[in-house]
C-alpha distance (Angstrom), angle and dihedral (degrees) to the residues before:
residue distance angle dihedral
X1 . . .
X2 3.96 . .
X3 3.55 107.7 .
X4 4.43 114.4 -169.4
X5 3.77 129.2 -131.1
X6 3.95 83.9 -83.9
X7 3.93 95.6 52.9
X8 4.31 96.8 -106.3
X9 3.72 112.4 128.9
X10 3.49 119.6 -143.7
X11 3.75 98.7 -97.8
X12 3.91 78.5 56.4
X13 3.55 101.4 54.2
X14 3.99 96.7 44.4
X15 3.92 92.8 47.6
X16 3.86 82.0 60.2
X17 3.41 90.8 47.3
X18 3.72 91.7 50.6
X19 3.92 96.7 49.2
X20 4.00 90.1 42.0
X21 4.37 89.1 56.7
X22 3.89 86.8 42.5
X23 3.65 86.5 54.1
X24 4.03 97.6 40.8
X25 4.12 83.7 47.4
X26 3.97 96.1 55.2
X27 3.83 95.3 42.8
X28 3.88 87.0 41.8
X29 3.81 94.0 51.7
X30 3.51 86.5 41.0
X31 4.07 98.4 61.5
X32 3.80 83.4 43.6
X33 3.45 94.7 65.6
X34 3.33 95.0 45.2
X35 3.40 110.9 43.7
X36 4.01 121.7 107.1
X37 4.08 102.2 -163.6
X38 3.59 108.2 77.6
X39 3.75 98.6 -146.6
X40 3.79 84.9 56.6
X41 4.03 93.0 50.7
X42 3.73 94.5 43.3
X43 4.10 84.3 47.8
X44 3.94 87.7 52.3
X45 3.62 99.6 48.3
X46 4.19 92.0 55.7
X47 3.70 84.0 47.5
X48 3.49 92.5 47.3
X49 4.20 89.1 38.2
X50 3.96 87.6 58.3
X51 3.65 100.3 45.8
X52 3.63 90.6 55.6
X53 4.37 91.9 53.5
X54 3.89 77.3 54.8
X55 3.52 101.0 47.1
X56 4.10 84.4 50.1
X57 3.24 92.1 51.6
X58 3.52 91.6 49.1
X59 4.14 93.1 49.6
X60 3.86 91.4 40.6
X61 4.37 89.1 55.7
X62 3.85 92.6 48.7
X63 3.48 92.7 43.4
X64 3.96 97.9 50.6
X65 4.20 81.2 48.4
X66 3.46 95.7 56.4
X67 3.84 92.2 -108.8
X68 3.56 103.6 124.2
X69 3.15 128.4 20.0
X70 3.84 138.2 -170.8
X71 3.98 131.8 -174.6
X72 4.00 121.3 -129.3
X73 3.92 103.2 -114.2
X74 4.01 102.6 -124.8
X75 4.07 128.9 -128.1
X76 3.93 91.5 -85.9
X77 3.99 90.2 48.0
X78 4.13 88.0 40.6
X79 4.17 91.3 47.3
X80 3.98 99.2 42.4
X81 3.86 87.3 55.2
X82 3.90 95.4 45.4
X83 4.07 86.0 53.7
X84 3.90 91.3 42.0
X85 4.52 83.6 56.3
X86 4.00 107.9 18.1
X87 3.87 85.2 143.7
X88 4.66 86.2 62.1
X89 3.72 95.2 37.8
């Protein structure tokens, strides 16, 4: 594992990358929501439209290295959760 002048490895570095974009995306989507001027909304949403392309870029890199990893649900697992919410699907 590549470890940096400060001692994180790579995996280290891009996990804090991950949680920081989660965290810029809530508080992000957040001011969206909440905001009354227009121009301000519209300016939070591109924001918030950008630091979601980052935050995929960031999940797609640790998943092609092996760093986080996520199962496909299968038809049972798909089917149960349509029935559970018919009225969202």
């Amino acid at each position: 594992m590549n470890q940096n002048a400060q001692g994180l490895s790579e995996k280290e570095i891009f996990q804090d990358c991950l949680s920081s974009q989660k965290f810029l995306t809530t508080n992000y989507n957040t001011f969206a929501g909440e905001c009354v001027n227009e121009q301000l909304r519209s300016a939070f949403l591109n924001i918030l439209d950008d630091e979601h392309r980052i935050q995929a870029d960031i999940f797609n890199d640790m998943s092609a290295n092996g760093w986080y990893q996520t199962q496909p649900a299968d038809q049972q697992q798909i089917q149960q959760v349509k029935q559970k919410f018919p009225a969202q699907m």
